[in-house]
N, C-alpha and C positions, 0 to 999 in steps of 0.2 A: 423880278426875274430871279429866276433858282435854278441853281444847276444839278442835274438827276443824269443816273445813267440807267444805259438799260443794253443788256447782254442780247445778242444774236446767235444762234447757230447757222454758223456756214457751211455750203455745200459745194465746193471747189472741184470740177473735173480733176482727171487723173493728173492730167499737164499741171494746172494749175497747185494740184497739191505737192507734187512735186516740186514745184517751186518755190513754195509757202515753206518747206522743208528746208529749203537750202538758204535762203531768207534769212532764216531762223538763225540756223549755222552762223551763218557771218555775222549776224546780229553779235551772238555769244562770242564770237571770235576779236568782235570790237570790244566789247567788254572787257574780254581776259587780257589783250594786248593793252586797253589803259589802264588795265590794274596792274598789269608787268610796268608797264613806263612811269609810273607812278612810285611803285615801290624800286627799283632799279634807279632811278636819278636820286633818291633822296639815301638808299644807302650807297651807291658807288661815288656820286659827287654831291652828297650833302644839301640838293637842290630839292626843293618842294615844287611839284606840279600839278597847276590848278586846273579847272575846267575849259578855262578862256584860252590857254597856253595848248590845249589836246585840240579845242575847235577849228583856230587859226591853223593847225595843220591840217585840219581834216582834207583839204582840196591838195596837196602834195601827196598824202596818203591813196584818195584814193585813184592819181595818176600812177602810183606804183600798180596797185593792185586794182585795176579796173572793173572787175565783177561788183565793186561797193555803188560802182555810178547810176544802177540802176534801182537803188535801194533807197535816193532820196535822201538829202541833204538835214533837213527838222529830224528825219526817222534819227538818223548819225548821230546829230545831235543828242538827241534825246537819252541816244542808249550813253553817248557819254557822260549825259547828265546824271544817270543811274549810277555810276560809276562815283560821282563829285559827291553824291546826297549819300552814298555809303560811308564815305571817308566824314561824312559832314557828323553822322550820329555816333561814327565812333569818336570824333572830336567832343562830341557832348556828352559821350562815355551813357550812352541810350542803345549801344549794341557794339557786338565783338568786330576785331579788324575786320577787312574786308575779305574775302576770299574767292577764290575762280572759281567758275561753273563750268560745271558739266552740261552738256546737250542734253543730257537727260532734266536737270534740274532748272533751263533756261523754257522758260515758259512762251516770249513772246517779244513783243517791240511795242513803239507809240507815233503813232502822229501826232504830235503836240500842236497842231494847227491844222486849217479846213488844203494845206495844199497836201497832195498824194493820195489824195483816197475823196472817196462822195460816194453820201448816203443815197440811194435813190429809193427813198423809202417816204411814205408821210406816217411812220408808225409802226405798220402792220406789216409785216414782212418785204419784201423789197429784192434791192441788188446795193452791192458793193462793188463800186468801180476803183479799184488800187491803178494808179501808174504803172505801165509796164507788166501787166499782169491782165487786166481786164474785169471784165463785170463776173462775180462772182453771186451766186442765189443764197440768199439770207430769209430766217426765219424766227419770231417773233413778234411779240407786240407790247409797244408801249403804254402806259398807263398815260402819259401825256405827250407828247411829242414836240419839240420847239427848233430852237437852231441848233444846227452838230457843230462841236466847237472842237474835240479830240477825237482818234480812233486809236482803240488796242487790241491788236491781233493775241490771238491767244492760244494755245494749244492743248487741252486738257487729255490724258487719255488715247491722241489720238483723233479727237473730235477737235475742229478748229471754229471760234469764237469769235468775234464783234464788240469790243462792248466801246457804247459809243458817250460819248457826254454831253450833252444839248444844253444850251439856256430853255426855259420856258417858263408859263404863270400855270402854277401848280392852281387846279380848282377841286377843292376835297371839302366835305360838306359836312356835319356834327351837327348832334341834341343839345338839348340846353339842361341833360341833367348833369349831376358833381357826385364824381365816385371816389372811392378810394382802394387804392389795389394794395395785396401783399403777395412776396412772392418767395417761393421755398421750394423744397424738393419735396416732400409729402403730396403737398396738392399744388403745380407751377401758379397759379394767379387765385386768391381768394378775395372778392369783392365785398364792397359796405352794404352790396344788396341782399347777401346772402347767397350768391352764387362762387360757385368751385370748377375752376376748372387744374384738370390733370392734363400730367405732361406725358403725352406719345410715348417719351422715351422712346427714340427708333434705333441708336446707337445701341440698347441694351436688349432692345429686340432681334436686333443680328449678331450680338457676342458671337453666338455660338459657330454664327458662318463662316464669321471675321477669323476667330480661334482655331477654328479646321482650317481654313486655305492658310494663315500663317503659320500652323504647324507643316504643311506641308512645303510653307518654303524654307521652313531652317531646315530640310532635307537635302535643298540645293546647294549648288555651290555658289556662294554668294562674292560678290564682288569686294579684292582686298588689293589697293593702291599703292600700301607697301611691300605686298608680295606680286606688285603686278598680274593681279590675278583680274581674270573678265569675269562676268556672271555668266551662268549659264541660261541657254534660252527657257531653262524648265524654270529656272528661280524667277527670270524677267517676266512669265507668262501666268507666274503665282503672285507674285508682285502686283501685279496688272488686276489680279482678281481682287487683291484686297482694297486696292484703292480704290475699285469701283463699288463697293461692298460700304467703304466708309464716308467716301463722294457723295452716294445715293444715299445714306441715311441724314445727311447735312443737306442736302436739296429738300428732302422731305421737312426739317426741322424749321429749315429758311420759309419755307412755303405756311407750313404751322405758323410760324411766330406773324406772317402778313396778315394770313387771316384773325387769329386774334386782336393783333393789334389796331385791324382796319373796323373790328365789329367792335370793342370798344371806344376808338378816339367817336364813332359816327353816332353814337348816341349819346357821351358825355363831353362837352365844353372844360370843366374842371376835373384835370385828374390829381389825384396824390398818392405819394407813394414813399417808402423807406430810401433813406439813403444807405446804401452800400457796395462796400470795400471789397470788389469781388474778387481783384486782384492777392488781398488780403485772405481772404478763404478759402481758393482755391491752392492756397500755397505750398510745396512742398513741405512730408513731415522733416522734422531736424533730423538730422543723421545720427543713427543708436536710436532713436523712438523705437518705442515695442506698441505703439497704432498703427505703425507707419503703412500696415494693408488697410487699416480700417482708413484712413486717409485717404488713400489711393481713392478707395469706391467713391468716400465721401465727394473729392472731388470728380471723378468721372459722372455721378450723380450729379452736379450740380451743371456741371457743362452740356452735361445731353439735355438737360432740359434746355438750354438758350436763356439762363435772365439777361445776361447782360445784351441780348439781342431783340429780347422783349419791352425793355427798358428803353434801349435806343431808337427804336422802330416805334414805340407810343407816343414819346417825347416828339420826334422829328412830324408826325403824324398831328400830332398837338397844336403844334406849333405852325403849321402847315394849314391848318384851318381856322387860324385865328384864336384857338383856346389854352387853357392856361395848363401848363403840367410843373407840378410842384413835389419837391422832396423834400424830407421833414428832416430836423436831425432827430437820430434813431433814439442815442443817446441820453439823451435830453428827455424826449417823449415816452422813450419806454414803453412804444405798442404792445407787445406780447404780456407784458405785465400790467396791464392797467384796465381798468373796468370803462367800456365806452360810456356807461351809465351812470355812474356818480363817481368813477376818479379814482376809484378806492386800487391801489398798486399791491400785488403778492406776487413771490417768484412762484415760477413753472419750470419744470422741469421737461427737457427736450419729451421726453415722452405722456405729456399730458394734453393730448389735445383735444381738450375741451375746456371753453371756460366758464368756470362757475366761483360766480362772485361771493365770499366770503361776508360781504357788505349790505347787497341789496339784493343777491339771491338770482342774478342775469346769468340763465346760461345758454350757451352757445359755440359753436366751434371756434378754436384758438383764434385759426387764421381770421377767419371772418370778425370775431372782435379785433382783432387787430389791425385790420384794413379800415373800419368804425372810426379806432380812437382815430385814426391820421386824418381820418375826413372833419371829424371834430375839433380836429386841433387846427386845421386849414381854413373852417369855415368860420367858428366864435370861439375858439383863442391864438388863433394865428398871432404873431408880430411881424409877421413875414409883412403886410399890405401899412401897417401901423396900426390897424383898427382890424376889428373883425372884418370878414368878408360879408355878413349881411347885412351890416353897416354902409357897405362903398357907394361910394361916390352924395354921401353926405359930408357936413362938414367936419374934420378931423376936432375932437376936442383937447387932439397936444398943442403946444404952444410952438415946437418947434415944427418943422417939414420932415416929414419919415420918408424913405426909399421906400416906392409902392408899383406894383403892377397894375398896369391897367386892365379894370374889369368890363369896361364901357361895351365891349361886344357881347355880353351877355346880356344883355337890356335890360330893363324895368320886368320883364317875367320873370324872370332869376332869381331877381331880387324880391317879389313876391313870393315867390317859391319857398324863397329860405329864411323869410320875415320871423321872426320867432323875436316876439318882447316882451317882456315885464315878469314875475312871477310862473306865468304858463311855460317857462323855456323849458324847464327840467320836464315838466309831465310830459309838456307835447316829445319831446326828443326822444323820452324814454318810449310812450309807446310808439312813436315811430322803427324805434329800434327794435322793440318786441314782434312788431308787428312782420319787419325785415326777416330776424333772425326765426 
């Protein structure tokens, strides 16, 4: 059993959203009131106040303020729990103190359990019955469907949300061939078969829309907390446009990255791939750099494409079918410098994308050599399994026990597949390569 979630769009009457609205409110209003008792007990009486100390009140609280009763005890919970895990990452110094929200910036609540809400769904659209609220009409469809274990109301836009999280047995099906991916901002994924795929870029396809309606709202008068100033309705309704502008280009990106990721994992069992530091890359330039625009793009290029969401989504997919996803270290391997075909290593320069071997005269696009060596390095010189991969599941010839994956779900075709011995290894590989590229 796995646990997956999957987003709904809700259709709430007028009553009902109105309700969903004010819901909401007190939601943020429990929030900001244990983030005040919180910081207020530990500077006026030097007392720390934990999660357990806010819950045991929650039943005094809300016979003061009775509008909470109808909001359900876990939902309470929950948001005070939000509140406990803020304080908890800034104790591990993994984010800045806590701070109050705005009804603008409070997105939603949780039912952290099956009481207050039921899905009356088997997948494909349905109803949401909330407590005190009623059956609500819901819209989507699951890829698998199993037990509902939490619900999170959500508010995006304007548009209100579902997203629910089920146990279930994931059934996802894959090939038995072994590829190796690279991934860049030139071309997002180049494969060991010789195939290229490019990135959408949809982010960079709507600059220009993004760039007009945000010039239009630094015309407004924007919202300033030290001068008690409100926004105005024309900035709020510019504001509105951008987000949906850059919403809809990340919906589009998200939906990209499934489809790719779902037409790869289905035809290869074994994938491999670079390991990388994306956090590391995308990082701001130093302050005084004179790249510090060429930076910028660099990183906004790398983010509209989605690796690290290409990466995730293959792996979880991978693994999800039974098949192996492997990262190589980059380092070490030196893909981009190194000949799939006899080894032979020369630097390249960011602008040379082609490669042509110095050694043996193999040439072919950067990427696609590069996506080669990793599959070579995975399959007969890995040390990742202790033995080659077309080796497994004979008997190891170290004397000690290596840390090894299991490759038993690829069968005995696999391992014909990728049989290469004696003498013939280098001819056969090479023209296979040739043949690839």
């Amino acid at each position: 059993m796995v646990i997956r979630r999957i987003t709904y769009r809700l259709y709430p009457t007028k009553a009902q959203e109105k309700t969903l609205y004010e819901w909401r409110r007190l939601h943020c209003y429990l929030y900001n009131s244990a983030l005040a008792d919180r910081r207020d007990s530990y500077q006026r009486q030097g007392k720390s106040v934990n999660y357990l100390d806010q819950q045991n009140r929650l039943p005094a609280f809300k016979e003061v303020w009775t509008e909470y009763k109808t909001l359900g005890s876990q939902a309470l919970q929950a948001t005070l729990k939000r509140v406990d895990l803020a304080y908890q990452r800034f104790f591990a110094g993994k984010g800045a103190y806590p701070r109050f929200k705005s009804i603008r910036h409070y997105s939603g609540w949780t039912y952290p359990a099956i009481s207050g809400w039921k899905a009356l769904t088997n997948g494909s659209n349905g109803y949401l019955d909330l407590s005190n609220l009623g059956k609500i009409q819901m819209r989507g469809q699951a890829r698998q469907w199993g037990i509902p274990t939490t619900c999170t109301i959500l508010n995006r836009q304007g548009k209100w949300y579902a997203s629910i999280t089920v146990n279930c047995e994931v059934i996802r099906e894959t090939g038995e061939g072994a590829i190796g991916l690279d991934f860049g901002v030139h071309h997002a994924i180049a494969t060991s078969h010789g195939e290229i795929v490019d990135a959408p870029k949809f982010l960079a396809k709507t600059a220009k829309q993004i760039k007009k309606a945000s010039k239009q709202k630094r015309k407004r008068r924007a919202p300033n907390h030290k001068k008690k100033l409100k926004a105005s309705k024309r900035w709020k309704k510019a504001q509105t446009k951008v987000s949906k502008l850059t919403r809809k280009a990340a919906r589009q990106r998200q939906d990209w990255v499934h489809q790719v990721s779902t037409k790869i994992v289905s035809g290869n069992s074994l994938i491999c791939t670079e390991q990388l530091n994306l956090k590391g890359m995308t990082r701001k330039a130093k302050k005084g750099s004179k790249r510090k625009a060429q930076k910028t793009g660099l990183n906004r290029s790398i983010l509209d494409v989605g690796i690290g969401m290409l990466k995730s989504a293959i792996q979880y997919k991978a693994t999800e079918s039974g098949g192996q996803y492997i990262e190589i270290p980059t380092q070490k391997v030196k893909p981009s410098q190194t000949c799939p075909i006899c080894g032979h290593q020369q630097k390249k320069e960011l602008s040379d994308r082609e490669h042509i071997c110095g050694n043996c005269g193999y040439t072919t696009d950067r990427d696609v050599a590069a996506s080669q060596v990793m599959l070579n390095w995975v399959l007969y010189g890995s040390a990742v399994f202790g033995t080659n991969i077309v080796k497994r599941g004979e008997q190891s010839a170290t004397s000690k026990a290596a840390y090894c994956g299991s490759m038993k779900q690829l069968g005995s075709k696999k391992r014909q597949k990728h049989a290469l011995s004696g003498d013939g290894y280098s001819e056969t590989l090479s023209r296979s390569l040739r043949s690839a590229g």
